[in-house]
MILOTOR-594214 format. One record per residue (C-alpha): x, y, z; residue number from 1; residue in three letters. Coordinates in Angstrom, 1 decimal, padded with zeros to 4 digits. Layout:
((X Y Z) NUM 'ALA') ...
//
This chain:
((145.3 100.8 040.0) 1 'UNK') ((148.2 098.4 041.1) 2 'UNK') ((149.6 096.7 037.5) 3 'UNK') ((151.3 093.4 038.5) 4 'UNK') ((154.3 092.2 035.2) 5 'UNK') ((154.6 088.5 035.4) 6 'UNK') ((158.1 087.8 034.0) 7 'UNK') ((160.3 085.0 033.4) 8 'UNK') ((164.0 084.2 032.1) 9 'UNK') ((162.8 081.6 029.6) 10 'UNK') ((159.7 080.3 028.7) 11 'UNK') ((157.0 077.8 029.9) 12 'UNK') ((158.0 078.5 033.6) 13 'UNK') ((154.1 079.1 034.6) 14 'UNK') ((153.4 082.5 034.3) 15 'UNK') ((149.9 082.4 032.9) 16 'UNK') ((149.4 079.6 035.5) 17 'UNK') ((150.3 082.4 038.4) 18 'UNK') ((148.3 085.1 036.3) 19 'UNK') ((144.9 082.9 036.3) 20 'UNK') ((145.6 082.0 039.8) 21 'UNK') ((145.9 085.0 040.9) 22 'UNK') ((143.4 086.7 039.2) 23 'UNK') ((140.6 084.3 040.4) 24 'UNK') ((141.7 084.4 044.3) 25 'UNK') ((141.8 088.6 043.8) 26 'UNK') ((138.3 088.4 042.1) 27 'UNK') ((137.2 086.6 044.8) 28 'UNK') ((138.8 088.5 047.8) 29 'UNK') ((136.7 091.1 046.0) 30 'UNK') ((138.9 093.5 044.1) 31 'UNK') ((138.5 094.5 040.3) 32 'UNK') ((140.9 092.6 038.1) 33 'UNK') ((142.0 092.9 034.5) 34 'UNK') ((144.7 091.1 032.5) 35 'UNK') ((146.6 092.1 029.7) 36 'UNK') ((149.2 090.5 027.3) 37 'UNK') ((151.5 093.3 025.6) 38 'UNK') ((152.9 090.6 023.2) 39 'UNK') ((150.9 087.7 021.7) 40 'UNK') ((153.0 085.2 020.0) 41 'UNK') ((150.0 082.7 019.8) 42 'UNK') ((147.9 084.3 017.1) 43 'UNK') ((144.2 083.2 017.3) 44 'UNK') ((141.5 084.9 015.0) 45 'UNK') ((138.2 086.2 016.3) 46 'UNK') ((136.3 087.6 013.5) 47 'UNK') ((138.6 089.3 011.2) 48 'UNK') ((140.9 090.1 013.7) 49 'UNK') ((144.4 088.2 015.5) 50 'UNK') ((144.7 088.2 019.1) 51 'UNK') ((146.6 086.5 021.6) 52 'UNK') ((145.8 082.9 022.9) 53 'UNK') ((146.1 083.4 026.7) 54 'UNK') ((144.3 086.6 025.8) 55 'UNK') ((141.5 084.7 024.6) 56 'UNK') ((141.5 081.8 027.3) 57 'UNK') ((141.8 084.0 030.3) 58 'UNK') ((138.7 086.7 028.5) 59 'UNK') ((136.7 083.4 028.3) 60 'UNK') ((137.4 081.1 031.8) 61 'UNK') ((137.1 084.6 033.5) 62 'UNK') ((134.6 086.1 031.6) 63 'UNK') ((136.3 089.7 031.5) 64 'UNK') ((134.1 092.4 030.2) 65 'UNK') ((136.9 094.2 028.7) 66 'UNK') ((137.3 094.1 024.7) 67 'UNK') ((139.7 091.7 023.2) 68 'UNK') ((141.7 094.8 021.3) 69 'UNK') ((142.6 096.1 024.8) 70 'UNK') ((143.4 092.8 026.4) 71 'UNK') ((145.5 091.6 023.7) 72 'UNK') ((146.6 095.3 022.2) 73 'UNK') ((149.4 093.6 019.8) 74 'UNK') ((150.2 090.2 018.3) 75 'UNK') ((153.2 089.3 016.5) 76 'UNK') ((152.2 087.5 013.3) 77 'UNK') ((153.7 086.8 009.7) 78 'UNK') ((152.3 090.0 008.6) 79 'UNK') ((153.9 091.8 011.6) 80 'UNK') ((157.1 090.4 010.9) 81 'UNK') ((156.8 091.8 007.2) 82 'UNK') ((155.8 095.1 008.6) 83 'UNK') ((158.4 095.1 011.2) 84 'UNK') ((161.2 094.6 008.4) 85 'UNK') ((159.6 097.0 006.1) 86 'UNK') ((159.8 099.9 008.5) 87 'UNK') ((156.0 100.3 008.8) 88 'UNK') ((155.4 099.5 012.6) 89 'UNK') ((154.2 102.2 014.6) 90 'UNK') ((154.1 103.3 017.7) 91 'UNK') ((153.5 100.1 019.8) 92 'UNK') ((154.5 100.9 023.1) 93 'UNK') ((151.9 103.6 023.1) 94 'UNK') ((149.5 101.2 021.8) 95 'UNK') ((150.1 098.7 024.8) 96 'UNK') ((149.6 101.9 027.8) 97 'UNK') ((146.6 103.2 025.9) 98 'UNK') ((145.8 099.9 026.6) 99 'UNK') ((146.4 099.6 030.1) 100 'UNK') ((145.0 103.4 030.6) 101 'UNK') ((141.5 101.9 029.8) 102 'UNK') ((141.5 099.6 032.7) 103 'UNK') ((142.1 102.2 034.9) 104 'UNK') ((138.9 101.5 037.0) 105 'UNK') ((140.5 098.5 038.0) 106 'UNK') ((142.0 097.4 041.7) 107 'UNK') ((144.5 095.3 039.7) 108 'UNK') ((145.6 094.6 036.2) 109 'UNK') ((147.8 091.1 035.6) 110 'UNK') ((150.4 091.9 032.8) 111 'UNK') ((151.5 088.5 031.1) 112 'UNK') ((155.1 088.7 030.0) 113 'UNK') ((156.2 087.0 027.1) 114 'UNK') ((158.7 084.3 027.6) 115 'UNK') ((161.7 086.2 028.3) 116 'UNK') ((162.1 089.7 029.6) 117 'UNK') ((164.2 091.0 026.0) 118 'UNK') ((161.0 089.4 023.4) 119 'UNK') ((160.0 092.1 021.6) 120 'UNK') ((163.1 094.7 022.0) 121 'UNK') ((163.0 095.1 018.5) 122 'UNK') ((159.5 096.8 018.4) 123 'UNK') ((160.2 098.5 022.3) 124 'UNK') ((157.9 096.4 023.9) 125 'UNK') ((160.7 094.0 025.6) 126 'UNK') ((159.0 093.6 029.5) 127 'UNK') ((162.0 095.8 030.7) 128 'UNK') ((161.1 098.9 028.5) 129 'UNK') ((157.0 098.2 029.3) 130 'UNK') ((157.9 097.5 032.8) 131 'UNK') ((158.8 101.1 033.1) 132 'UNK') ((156.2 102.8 031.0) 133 'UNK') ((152.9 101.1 032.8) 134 'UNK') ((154.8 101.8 036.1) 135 'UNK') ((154.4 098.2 037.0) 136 'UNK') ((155.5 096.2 039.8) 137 'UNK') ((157.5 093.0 038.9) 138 'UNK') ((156.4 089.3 040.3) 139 'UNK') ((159.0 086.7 038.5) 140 'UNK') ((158.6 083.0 038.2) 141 'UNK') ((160.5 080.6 037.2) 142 'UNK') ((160.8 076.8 037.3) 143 'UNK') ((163.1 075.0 039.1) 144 'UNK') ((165.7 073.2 037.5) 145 'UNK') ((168.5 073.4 040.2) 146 'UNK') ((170.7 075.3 042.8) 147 'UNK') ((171.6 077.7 039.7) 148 'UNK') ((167.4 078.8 039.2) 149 'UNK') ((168.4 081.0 042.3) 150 'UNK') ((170.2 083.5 039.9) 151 'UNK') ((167.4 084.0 037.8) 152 'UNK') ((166.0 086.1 040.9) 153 'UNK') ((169.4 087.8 042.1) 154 'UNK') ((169.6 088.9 038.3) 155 'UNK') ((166.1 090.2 038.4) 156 'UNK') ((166.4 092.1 041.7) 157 'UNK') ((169.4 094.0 040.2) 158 'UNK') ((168.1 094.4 037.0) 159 'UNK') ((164.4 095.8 038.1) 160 'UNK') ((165.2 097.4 041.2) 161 'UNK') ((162.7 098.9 043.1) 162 'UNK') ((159.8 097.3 040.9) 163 'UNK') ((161.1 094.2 041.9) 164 'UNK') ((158.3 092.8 044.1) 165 'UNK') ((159.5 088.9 044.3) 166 'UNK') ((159.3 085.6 043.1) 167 'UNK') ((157.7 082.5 042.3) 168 'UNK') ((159.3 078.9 042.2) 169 'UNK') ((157.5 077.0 040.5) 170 'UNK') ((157.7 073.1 038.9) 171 'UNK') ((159.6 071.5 041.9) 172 'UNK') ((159.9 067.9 041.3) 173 'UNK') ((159.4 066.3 044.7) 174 'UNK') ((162.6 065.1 045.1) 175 'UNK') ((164.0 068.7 045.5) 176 'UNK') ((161.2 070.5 047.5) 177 'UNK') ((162.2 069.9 050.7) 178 'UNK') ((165.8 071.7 049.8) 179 'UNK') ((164.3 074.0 047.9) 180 'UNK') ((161.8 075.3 050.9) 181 'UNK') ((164.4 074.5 053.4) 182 'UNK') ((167.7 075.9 051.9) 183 'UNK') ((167.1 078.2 048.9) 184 'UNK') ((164.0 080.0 049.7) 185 'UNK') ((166.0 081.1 053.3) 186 'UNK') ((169.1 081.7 051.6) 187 'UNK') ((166.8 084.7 048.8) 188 'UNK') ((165.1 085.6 051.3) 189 'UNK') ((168.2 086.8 052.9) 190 'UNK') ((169.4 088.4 050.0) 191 'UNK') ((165.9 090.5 050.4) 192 'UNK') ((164.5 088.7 047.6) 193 'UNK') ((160.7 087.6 048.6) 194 'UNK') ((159.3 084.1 047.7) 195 'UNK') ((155.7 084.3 047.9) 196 'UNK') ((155.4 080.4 046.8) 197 'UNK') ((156.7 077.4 046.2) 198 'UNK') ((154.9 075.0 043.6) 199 'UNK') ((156.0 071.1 043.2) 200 'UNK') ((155.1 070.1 039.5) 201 'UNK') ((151.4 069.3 039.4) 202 'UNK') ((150.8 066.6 037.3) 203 'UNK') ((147.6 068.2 035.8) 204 'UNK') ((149.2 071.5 034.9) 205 'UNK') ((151.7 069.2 033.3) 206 'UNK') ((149.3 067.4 031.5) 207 'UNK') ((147.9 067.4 027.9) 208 'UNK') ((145.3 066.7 026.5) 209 'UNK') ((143.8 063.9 024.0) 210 'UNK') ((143.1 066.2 022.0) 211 'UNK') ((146.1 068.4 022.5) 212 'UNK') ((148.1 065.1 021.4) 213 'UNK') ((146.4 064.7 018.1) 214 'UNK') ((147.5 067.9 017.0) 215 'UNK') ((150.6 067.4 017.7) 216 'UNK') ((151.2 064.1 017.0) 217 'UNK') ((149.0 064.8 013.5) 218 'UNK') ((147.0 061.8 014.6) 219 'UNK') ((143.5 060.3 013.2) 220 'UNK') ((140.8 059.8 015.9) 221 'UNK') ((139.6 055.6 015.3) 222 'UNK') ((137.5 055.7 018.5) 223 'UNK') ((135.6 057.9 021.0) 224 'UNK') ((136.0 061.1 019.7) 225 'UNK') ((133.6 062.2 022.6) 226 'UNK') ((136.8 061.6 025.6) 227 'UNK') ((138.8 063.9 023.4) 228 'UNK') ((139.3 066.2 026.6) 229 'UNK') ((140.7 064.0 028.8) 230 'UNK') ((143.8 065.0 030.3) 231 'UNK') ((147.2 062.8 030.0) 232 'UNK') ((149.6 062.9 032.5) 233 'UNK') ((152.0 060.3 031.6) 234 'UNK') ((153.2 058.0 029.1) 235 'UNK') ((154.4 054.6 028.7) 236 'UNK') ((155.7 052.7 025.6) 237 'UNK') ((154.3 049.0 025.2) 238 'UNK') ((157.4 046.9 023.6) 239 'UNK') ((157.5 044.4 026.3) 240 'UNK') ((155.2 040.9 026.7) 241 'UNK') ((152.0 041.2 028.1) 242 'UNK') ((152.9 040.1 031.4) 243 'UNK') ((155.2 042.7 032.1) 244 'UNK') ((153.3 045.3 030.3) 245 'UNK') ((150.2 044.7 032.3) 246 'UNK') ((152.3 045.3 035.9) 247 'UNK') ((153.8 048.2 034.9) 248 'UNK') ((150.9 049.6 033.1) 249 'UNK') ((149.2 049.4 036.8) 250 'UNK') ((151.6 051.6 038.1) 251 'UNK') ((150.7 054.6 036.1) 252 'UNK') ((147.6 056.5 036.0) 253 'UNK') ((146.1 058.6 033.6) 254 'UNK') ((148.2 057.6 031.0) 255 'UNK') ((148.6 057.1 027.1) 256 'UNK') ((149.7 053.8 025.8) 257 'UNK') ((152.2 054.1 022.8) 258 'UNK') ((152.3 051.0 021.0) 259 'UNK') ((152.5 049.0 017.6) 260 'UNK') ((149.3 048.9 015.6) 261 'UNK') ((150.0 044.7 015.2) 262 'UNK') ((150.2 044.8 019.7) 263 'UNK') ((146.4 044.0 020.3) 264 'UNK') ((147.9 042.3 023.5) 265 'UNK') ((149.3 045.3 024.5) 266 'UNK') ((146.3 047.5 023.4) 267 'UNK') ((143.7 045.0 025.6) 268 'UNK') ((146.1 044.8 028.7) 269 'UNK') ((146.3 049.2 028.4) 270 'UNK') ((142.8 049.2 028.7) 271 'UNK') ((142.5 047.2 031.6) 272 'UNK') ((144.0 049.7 033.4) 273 'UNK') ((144.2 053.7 033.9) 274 'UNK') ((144.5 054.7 030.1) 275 'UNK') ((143.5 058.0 028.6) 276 'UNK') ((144.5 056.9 025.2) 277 'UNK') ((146.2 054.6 023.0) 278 'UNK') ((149.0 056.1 020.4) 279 'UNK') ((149.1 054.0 017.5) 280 'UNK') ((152.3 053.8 015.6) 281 'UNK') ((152.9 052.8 011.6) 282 'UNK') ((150.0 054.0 010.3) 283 'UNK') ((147.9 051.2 010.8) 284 'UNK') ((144.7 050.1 012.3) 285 'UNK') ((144.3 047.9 014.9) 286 'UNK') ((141.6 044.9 014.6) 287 'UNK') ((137.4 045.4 015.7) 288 'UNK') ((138.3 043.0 019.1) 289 'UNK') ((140.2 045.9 020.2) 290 'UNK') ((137.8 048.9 019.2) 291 'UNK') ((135.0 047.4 020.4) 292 'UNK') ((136.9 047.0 023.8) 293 'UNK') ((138.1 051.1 023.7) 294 'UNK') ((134.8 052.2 022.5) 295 'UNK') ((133.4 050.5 025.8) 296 'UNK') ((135.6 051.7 027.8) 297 'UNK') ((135.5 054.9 027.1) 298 'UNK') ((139.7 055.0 025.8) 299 'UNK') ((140.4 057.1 022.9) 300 'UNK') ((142.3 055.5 019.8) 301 'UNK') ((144.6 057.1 017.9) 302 'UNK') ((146.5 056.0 014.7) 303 'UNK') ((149.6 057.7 013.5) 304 'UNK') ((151.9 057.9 010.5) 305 'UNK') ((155.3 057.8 012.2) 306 'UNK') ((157.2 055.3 013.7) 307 'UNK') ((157.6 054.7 017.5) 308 'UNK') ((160.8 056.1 017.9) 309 'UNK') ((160.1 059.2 016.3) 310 'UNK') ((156.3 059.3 018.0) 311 'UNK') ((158.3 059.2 021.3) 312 'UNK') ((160.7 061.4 020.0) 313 'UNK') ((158.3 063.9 019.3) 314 'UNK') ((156.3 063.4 022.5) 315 'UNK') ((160.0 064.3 024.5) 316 'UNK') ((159.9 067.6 022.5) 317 'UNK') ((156.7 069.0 024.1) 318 'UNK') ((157.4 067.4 027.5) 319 'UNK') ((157.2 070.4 030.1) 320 'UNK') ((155.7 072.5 027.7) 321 'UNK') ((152.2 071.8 028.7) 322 'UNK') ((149.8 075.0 028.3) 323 'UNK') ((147.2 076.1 030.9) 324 'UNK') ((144.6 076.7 028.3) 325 'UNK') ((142.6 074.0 029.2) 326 'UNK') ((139.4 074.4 030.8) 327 'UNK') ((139.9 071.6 033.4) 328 'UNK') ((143.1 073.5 034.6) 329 'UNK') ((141.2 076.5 036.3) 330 'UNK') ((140.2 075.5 039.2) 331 'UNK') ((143.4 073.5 040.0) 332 'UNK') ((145.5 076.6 039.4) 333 'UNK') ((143.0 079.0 041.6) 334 'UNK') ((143.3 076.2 044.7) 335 'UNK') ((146.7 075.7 044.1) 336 'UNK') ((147.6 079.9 044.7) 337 'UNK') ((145.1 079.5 047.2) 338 'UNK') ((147.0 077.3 049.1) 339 'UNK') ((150.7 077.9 048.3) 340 'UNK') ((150.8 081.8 047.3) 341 'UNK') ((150.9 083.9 050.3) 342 'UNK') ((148.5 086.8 049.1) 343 'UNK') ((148.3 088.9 052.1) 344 'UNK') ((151.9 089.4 051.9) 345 'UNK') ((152.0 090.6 048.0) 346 'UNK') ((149.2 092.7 049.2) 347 'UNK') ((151.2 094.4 051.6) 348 'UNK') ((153.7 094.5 049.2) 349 'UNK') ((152.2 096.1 046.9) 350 'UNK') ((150.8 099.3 048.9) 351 'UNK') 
//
């Protein structure tokens, strides 16, 4: 059994991304494959019992025989964090190799680190002390930002050692991939630090969905509560006359519209072109003219309490922070490692 720790130096970087990715192309190149996440920090209740989000998503999309207890061995909850203060948390480590000790049947096992390597020192279950104990090899990603992402991987080749495998770039804006594939990954590669891909932003990874947006936004549905899944992948503010608004609204697909609840020009020109869903601000409802329009369409409404400014404001908050639990994500992420990650050499790496 060959356990492969996904790490990061910060969060949302794409690790589960990589670990479904991965997972699917091994599954299908025919190997046993099992996932585990040491520490959950996204607490989701099955039964009577917390586990992990990912956990959960990756047990379901990949329908993993293994027991929820073994891929999601320890969560870090309120009552945790109680217990962790008190004095009355146990052995977890232990807890977490038991865990991967059950999988040993398995080809592979994809470890999903949390979103640093030091989360969860205070309980010894930071990725550096686990690294060691489940006698893992190390894959890192992390997402570009600029020349300075290199040192995240020169950091993590001293730091790990020999169970540093390599990297992962990932969430390249397309401006930048050409030096990045051309001048940085040379330049690691040097330095004896493999890059086994290189992954531009995908605007679906990047993308939430309607649904997603409602929770977050704390949004009420007015309209077509059935198109709740549909994925957004940009957003545009309509504050300008309907003229301009319909141009520029044509130059951006998939979007969601965020407007004033009194703009039915603005709300009738969105929905002539690619719209996933309209935000409205204020608290207010828009007129029947308008519903009737989104309900044949097909274009989700929402209404919300706040004001635009702070709708957009909040919307800037979660903006790269897009989660690959999503079932419409899978297969993108399982084509995308098939055609960016270069498996045969991780595979050779990993012997």
């Amino acid at each position: 059994m060959v356990s492969i720790f996904i790490v990061s130096t910060r969060g949302y970087t794409g690790k589960t991304f990589i670990a479904l990715g991965l997972a699917l192309n091994l599954r299908e190149q025919g190997y046993k494959v099992g996932y585990i996440k040491p520490l959950g920090k996204s607490p989701v209740k099955k039964g009577k019992e917390l586990f992990d989000a990912d956990a959960v998503f990756i047990k379901e999309a990949l329908s993993f025989p293994d027991p929820l207890k073994v891929m999601s061995p320890f969560v870090f909850s309120y009552e945790m964090q109680n217990r962790l203060f008190e004095g009355r948390i146990g052995d977890v480590k232990k807890q977490i190799v038991d865990s991967l000790e059950s999988l040993k049947g398995k080809d592979f096992v994809i470890i999903g680190g949390a979103g640093d390597m030091f989360e969860g020192a205070s309980v010894n279950i930071d990725a550096i002390s686990l690294i060691e104990a489940m006698n893992a090899r190390v894959l890192m990603v992390e997402s570009w930002i600029d020349d300075m992402s290199m040192d995240s991987f020169v950091a993590g080749q001293k730091l790990l050692g020999s169970r540093f495998t390599g990297g992962v770039i990932n969430k390249v804006h397309s401006s930048a991939l050409k030096h990045v594939k051309e001048t940085v990954v040379p330049f690691l590669e040097k330095r004896g630090i493999k890059v086994f891909g290189t992954f531009k932003k995908d605007d679906l990874l990047e993308a939430f969905s309607v649904r997603q947006l409602i929770e977050i936004l704390n949004g009420g549905v007015l309209c077509c509560e059935d198109k709740l899944d549909e994925f957004v992948e940009h957003f545009s503010i309509g504050a300008m006359d309907v003229d301009s608004a319909l141009a520029y609204f044509r130059r951006i697909p998939n979007k969601a519209v965020i407007t004033g609840a009194h703009r039915s020009d603005i709300q009738l020109a969105a929905m002539e072109t690619s719209t996933k869903c309209i935000i409205l601000t204020g608290g207010l409802l828009t007129n029947d003219v308008v519903l009737g329009k989104a309900q044949a369409k097909g274009i989700p409404i929402i209404s919300v309490a706040e004001d635009t400014f702070t709708t957009i404001d909040r919307i800037e908050g979660i903006m790269g922070k897009a989660r690959i639990r999503e079932k419409g994500k899978i297969q993108r992420a399982k084509d995308l490692i098939k055609a960016e990650f270069d498996m045969k050499r991780l595979l050779e790496n990993l012997k």
